[in-house]
VMD Tcl script that draws the C-alpha trace (Angstrom):
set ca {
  {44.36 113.69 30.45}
  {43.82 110.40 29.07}
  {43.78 110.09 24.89}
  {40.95 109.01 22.90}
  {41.31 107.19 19.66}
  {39.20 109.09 17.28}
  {36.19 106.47 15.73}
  {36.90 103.80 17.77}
  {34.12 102.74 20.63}
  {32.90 99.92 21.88}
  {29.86 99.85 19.79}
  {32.25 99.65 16.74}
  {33.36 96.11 18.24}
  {30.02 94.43 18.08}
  {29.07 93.24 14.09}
  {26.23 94.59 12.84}
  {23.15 92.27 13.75}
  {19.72 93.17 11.26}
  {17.01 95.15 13.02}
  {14.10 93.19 15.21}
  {16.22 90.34 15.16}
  {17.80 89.29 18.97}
  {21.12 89.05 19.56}
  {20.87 85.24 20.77}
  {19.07 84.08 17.20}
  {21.84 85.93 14.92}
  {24.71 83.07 16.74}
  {24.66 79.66 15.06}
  {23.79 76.49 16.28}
  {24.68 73.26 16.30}
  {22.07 70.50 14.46}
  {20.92 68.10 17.31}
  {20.32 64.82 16.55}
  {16.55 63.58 16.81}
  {15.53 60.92 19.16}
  {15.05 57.99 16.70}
  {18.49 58.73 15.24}
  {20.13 58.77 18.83}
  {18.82 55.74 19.78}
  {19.56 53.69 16.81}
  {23.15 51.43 17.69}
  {26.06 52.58 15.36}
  {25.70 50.74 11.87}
  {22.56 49.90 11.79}
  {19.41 51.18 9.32}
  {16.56 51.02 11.96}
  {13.87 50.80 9.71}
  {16.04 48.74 7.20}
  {16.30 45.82 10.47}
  {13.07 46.14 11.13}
  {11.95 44.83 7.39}
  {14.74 42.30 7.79}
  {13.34 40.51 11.25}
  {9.47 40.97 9.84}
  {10.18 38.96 6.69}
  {12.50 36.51 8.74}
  {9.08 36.07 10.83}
  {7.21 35.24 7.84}
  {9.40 32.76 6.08}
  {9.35 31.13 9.58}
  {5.53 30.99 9.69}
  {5.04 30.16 5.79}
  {7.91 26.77 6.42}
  {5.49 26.14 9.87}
  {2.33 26.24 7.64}
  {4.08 24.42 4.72}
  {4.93 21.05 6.65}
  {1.43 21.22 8.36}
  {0.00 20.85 5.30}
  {2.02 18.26 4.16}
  {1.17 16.54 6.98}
  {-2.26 16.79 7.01}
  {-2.11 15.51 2.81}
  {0.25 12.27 4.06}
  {-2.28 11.67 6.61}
  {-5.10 11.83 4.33}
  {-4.09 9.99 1.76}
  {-2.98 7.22 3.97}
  {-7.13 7.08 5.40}
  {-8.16 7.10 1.70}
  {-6.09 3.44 1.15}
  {-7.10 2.70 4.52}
  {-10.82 3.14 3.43}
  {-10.06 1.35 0.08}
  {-8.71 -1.70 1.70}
  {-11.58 -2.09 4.37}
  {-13.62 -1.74 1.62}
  {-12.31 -4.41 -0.85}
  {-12.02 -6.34 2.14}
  {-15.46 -6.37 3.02}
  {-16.81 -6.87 -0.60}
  {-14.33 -9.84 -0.70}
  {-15.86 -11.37 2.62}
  {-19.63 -10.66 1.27}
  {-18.92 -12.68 -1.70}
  {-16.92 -15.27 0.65}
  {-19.76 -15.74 2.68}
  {-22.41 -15.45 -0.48}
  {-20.58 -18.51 -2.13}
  {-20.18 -20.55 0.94}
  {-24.15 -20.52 1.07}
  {-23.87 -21.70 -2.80}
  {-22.14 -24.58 -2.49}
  {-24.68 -27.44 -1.45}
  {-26.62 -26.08 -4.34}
  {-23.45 -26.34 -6.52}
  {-23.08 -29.79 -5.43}
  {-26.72 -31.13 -6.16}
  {-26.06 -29.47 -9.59}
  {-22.89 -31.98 -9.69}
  {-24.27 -35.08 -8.57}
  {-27.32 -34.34 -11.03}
  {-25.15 -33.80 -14.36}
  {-23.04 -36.87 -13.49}
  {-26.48 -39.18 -13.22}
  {-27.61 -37.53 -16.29}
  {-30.28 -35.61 -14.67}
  {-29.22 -32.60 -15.89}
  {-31.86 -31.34 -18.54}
  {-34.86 -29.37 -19.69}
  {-35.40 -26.03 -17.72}
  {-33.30 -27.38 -14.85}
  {-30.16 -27.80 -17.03}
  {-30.40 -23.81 -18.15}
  {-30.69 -22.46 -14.95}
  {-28.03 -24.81 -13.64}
  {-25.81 -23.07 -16.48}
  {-27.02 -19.97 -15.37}
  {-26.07 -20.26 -11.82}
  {-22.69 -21.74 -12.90}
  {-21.80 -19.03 -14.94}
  {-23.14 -16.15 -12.83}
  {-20.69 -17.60 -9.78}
  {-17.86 -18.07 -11.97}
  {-18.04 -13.90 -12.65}
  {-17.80 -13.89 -9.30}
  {-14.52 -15.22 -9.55}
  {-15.70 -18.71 -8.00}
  {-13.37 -21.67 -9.18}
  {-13.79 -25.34 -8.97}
  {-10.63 -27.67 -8.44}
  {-9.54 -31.01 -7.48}
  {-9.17 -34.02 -10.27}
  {-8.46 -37.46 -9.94}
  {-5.07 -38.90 -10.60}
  {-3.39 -35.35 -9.17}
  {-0.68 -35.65 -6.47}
  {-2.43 -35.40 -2.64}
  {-1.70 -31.83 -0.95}
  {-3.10 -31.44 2.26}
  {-3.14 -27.38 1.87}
  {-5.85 -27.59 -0.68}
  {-6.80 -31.68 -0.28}
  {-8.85 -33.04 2.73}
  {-8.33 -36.90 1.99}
  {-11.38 -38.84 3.26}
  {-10.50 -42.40 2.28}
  {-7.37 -44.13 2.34}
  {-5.75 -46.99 0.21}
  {-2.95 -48.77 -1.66}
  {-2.26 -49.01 -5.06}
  {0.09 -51.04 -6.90}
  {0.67 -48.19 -9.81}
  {1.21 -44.95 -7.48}
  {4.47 -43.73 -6.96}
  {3.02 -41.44 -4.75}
  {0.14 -40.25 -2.73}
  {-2.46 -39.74 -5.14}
  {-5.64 -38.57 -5.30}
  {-8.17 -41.61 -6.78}
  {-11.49 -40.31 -6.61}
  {-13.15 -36.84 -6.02}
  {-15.60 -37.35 -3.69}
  {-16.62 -33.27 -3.66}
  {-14.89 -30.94 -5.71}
  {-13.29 -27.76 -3.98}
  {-13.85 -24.22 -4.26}
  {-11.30 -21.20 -4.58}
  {-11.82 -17.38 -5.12}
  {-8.40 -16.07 -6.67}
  {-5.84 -17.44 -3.68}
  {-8.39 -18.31 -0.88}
  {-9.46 -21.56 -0.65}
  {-13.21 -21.31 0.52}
  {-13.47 -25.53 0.64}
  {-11.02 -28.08 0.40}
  {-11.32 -30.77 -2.50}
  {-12.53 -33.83 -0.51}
  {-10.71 -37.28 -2.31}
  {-9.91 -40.57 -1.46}
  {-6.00 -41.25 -2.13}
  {-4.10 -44.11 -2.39}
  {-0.34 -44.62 -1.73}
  {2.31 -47.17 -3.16}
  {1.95 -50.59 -1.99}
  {4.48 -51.35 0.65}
  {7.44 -53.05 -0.31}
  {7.06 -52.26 -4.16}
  {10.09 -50.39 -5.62}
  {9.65 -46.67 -5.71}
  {9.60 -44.98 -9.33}
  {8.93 -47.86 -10.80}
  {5.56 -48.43 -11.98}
  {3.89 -51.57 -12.10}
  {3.29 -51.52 -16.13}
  {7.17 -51.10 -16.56}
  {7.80 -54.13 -13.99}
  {5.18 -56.79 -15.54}
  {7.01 -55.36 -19.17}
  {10.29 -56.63 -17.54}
  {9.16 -59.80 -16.83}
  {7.17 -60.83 -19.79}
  {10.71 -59.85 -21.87}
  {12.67 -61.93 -19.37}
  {9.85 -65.16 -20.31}
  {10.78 -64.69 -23.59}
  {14.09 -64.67 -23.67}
  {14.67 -67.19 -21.12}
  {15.48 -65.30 -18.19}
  {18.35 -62.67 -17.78}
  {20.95 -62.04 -19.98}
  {24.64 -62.84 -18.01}
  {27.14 -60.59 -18.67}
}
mol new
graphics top color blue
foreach p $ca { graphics top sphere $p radius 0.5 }
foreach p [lrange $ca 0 end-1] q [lrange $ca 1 end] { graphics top cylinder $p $q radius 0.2 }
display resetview
């Protein structure tokens, strides 16, 4: 006959679970991570990185825009000096060409002051014309007795002459013409050089002053 522990069964084993609850939803569980959270690599944010390679984007877009622009300024600015130089150029040709036309008038104007001719109504708008090309920035050049340069001299006539020490311009036979550094028309000129065999630098007044002191005191002094 087999002995039975008073109060003791099997039902006394089991804790006490709360009524209309199952047996399987009294045990705890373990949290489970989410999806996002088990795919994210060990030490990194997700979202955080995310944020991080958006902004990295956008700097890298904003530096792309940046030097376009710059570009497109540079390239601008050097059409607007290419525009201002093709456009002083062509003013400066215009008035080039507009003075060229000018100067057979210039030179009647000349020839008629230097006869005397130059008066009455025909003298003012002479001045007129005169003074409306010299705005212009037309200049006249070329005098006699000035050293001969063939950049700015076209010599016409040729000669010697006792009291040059060089070639020398002698006459003006038609002025020239300059706007700021262009010569539009040479200064036409007859020159004259030193006469050959004469001694160079000295001039003919300082020889024939030699000799007339020499007559007078009898010839040269020995030493």
């Amino acid at each position: 006959m087999t002995e039975e522990t008073p109060g003791f069964d099997e039902k006394s084993q089991q804790p006490d679970v709360p009524s209309g609850v199952p047996a399987d939803d009294a045990e705890p569980k373990a949290a489970t991570p989410s999806a996002e959270e088990a795919a994210a690599p060990a030490g990194d944010s997700g979202p955080d990185a995310g944020l991080v390679a958006q902004l990295d984007q956008a700097r890298t877009a904003l530096g792309e825009r940046t030097a376009d622009l710059q570009r497109l300024q540079a390239e601008y600015q050097n059409y607007r000096r290419r525009v201002e130089r093709d456009r002083i150029a062509v003013k400066e040709v215009a008035v080039v060409n507009l003075m060229t036309e000018l100067l057979p008038v210039l030179d009647d104007v000349g020839r008629a002051r230097e006869h005397g001719e130059l008066v009455g109504g025909f003298k003012s708008v002479a001045e007129s014309l005169e003074s409306t090309v010299a705005k212009m920035g037309l200049q006249q050049f070329g005098k006699e007795g000035e050293p001969f340069d063939p950049t700015i001299h076209e010599a016409l006539m040729h000669s010697y002459a006792p009291d040059v020490t060089e070639t020398t311009c002698v006459a003006i036979l038609q002025p020239g013409y300059r706007i700021g550094e262009r010569t539009i028309r040479p200064a036409r000129v007859a020159v004259a050089e030193p006469q050959p065999g004469a001694q160079p630098g000295k001039p003919a007044e300082e020889e024939t002053e030699a000799a007339a002191d020499e007559k007078e005191t009898g010839g040269p002094q020995e030493g």
